[in-house]
C-alpha positions as CSV (number, residue, x, y, z in Angstrom):
1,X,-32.4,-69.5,-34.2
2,X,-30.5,-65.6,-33.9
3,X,-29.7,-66.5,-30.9
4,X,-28.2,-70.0,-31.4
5,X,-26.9,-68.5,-34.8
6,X,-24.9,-65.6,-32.8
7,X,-23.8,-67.5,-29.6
8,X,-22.9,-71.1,-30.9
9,X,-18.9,-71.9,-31.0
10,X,-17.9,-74.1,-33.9
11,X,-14.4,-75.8,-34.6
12,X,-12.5,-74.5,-37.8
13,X,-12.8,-77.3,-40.4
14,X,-9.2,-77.2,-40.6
15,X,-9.2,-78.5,-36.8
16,X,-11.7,-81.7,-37.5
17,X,-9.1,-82.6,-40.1
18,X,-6.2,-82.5,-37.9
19,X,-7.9,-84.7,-35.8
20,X,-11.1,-85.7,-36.6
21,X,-11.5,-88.0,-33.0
22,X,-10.0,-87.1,-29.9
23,X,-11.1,-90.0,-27.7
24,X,-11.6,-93.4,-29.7
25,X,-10.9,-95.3,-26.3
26,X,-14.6,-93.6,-24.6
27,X,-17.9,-93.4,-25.4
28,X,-21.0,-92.0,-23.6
29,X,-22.1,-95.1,-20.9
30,X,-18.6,-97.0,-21.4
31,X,-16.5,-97.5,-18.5
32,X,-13.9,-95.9,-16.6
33,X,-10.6,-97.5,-15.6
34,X,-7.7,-96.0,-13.7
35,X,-3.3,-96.8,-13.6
36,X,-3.3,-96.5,-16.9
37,X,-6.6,-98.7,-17.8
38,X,-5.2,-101.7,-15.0
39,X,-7.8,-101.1,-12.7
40,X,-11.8,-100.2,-12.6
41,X,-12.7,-96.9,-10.9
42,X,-15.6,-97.0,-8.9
43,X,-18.1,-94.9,-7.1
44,X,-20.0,-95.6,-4.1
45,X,-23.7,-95.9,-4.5
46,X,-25.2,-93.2,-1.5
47,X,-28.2,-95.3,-1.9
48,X,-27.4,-99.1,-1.6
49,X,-23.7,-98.1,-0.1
50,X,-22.4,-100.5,-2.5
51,X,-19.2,-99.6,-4.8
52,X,-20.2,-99.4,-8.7
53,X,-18.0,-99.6,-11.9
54,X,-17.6,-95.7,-13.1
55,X,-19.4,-94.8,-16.1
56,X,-18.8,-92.0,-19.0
57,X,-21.6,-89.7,-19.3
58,X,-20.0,-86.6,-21.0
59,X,-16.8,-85.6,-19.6
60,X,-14.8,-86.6,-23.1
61,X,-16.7,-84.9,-25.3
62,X,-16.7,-81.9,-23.4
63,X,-12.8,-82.3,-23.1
64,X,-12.7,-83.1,-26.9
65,X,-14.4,-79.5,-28.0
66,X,-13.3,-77.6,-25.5
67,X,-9.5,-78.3,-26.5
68,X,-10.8,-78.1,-30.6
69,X,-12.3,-74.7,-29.2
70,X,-8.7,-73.6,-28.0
71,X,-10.5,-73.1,-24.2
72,X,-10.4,-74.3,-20.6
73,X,-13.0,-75.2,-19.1
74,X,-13.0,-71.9,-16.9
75,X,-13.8,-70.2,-20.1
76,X,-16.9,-72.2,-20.9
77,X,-19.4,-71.8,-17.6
78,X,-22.5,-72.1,-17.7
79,X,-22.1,-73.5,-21.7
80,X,-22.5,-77.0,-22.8
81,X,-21.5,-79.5,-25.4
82,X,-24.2,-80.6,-27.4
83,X,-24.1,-83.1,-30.0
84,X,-25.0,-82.6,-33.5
85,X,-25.6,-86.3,-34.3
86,X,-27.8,-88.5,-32.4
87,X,-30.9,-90.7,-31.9
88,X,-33.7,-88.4,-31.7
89,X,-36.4,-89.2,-29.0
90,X,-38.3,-86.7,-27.9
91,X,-39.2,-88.9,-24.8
92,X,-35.9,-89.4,-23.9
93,X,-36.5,-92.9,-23.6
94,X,-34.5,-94.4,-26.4
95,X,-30.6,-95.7,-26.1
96,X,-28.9,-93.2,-27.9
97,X,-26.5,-95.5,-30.1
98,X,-24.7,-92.5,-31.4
99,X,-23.2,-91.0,-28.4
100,X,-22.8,-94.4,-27.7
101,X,-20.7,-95.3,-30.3
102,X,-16.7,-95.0,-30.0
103,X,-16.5,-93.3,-34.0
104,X,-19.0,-90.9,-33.5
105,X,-18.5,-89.7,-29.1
106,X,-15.7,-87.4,-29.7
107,X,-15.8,-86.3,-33.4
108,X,-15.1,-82.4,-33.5
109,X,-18.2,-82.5,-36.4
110,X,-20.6,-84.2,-34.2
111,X,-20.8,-81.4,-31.5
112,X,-21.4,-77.2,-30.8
113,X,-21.1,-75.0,-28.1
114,X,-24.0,-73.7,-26.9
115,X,-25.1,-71.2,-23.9
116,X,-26.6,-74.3,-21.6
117,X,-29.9,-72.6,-21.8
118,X,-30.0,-72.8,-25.6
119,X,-29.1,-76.9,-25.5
120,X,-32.9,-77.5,-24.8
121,X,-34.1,-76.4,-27.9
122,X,-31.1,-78.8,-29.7
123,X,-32.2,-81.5,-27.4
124,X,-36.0,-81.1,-28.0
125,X,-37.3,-79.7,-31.3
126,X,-36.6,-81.2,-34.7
127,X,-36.2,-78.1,-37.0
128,X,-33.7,-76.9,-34.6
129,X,-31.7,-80.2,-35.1
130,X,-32.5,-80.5,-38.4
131,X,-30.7,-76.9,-39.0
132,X,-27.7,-78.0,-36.6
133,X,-27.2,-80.7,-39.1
134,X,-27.7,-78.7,-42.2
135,X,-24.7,-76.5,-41.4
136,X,-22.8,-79.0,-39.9
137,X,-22.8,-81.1,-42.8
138,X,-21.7,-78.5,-45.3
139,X,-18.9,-76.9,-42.7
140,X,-17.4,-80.2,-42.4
141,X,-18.5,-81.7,-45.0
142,X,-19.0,-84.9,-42.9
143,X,-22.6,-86.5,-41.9
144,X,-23.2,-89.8,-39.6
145,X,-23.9,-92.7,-41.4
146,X,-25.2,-94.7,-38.9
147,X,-28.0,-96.6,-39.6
148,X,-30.1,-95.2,-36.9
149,X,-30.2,-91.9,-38.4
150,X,-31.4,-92.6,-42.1
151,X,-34.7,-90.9,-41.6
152,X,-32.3,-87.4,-40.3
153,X,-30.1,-87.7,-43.5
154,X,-33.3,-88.0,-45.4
155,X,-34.7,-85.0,-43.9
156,X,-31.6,-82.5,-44.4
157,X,-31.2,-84.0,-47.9
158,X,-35.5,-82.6,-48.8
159,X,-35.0,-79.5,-46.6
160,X,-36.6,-76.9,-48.0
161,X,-37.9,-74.4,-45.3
162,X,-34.8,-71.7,-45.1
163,X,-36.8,-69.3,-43.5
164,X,-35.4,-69.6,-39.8
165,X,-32.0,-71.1,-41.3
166,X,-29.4,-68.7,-39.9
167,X,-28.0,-66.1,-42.4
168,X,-24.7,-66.9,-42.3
169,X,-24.8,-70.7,-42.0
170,X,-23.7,-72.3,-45.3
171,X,-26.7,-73.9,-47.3
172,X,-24.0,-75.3,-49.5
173,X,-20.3,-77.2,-48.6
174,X,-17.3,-74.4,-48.3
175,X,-20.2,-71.6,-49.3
176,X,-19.1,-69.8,-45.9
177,X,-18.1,-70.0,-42.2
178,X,-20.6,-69.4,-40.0
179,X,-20.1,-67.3,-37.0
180,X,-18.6,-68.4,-33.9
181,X,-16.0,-70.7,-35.4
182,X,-12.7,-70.5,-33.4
183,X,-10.0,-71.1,-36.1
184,X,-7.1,-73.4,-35.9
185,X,-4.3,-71.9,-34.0
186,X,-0.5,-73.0,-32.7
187,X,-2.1,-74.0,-29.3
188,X,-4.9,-76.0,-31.1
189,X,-3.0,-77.5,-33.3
190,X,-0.2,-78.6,-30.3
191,X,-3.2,-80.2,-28.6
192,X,-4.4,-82.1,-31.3
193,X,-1.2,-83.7,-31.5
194,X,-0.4,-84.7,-28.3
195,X,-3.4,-86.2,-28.4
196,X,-2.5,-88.4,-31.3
197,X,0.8,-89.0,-29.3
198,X,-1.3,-90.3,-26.1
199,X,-3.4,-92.5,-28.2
200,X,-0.8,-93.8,-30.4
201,X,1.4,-94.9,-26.5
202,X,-1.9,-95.6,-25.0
203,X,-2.0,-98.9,-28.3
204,X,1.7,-99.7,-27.4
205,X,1.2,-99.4,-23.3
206,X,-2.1,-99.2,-21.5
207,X,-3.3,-102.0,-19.0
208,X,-5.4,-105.0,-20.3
209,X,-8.6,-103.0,-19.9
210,X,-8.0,-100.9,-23.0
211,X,-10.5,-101.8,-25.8
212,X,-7.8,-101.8,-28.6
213,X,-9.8,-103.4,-30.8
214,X,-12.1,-100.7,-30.7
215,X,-9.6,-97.8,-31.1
216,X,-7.9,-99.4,-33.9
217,X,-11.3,-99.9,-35.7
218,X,-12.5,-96.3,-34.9
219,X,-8.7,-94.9,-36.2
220,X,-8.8,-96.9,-39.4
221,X,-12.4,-95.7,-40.1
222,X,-11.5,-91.9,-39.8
223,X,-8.0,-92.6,-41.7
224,X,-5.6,-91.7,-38.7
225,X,-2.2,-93.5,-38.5
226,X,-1.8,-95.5,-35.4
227,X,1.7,-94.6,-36.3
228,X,3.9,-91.4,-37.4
């Protein structure tokens, strides 16, 4: 947990509220389209040789925190994105709804950046997650509600073993920053809103395969005008 504690990147608060989602239109599995959503993109199958509809895996919310982080992604080798909120399985075996879901993919409070060897332990053991979430929660002041992680909630809600908890990670909302957060700057702040912009045109202009639907239900849950 020192190491996590000294190593993870966090965006400032003030950056989840200038844009709390960067990519409504993707979500981890969903899939790709090209010219402007008018056409599939596809990869060929090296196996079966046959072309297949393009998939997300993580590419969005990689783009989403490394822009809320104010990098590039030349500053961020050999780090990954890890998300704070999802279905945990330590089999790996379960669909994870969370990641899979268009409100929760590309929230700046639903992810970290972590040195990629550190993601295992996020991935894999509980307490780790569980203290993720903890500090998460009361630097965003923001939780998932989905239904899938009740039992998670539940868990932070009872915590009780601050032993390992991180020093400077708030146990309370707006105690303290923890370290690592990479406040809201000019540039930051420019890319959040051209992002806004592209989404807002993206509602007015993109090809039929657009989910609209979808975008307008994930902008009216986190409050964000579809217009200025």
């Amino acid at each position: 947990m020192r190491l996590i504690e000294r190593t993870a990147r966090w965006a400032d608060p003030e950056t989840f509220r200038q844009l709390p989602v960067w990519y409504p239109e993707h979500a981890r599995g969903a899939y790709f389209y090209k010219n402007n959503w008018s056409q599939p993109q596809t990869n060929k199958n090296r196996e079966t040789g046959r072309e297949e509809h393009k998939r997300e895996a993580n590419s969005y919310a990689n783009k989403t925190l490394t822009r809320a982080l104010g990098l590039r992604s030349v500053d961020r080798t050999n780090w990954s994105c890890c998300h704070i909120w999802a279905v945990d399985d330590a089999r790996f075996q379960e669909s994870n709804l969370i990641v899979r879901h268009h409100s929760y993919y590309s929230c700046v409070a639903n992810m970290v950046l972590l040195p990629t060897p550190l993601k295992a332990f996020t991935d894999a053991m509980p307490e780790v997650k569980a203290m993720l979430r903890i500090c998460a929660r009361n630097l965003y002041g923001w939780h998932c509600d989905h239904e899938s992680v009740t039992a998670a909630v539940a868990t932070i809600d009872h915590w009780s073993d601050w032993d390992d908890y991180p020093k400077s990670w708030p146990r309370a909302p707006n105690l303290c920053l923890p370290l690592g957060v990479m406040k809201l700057n000019t540039a930051i702040k420019r890319s959040a809103e051209r992002r806004l912009e592209r989404i807002r045109l993206d509602l007015e202009e993109a090809g039929q395969h657009y989910p609209w639907e979808i975008v307008r239900r994930v902008l009216s849950e986190w409050r964000i005008p579809e217009r200025t």
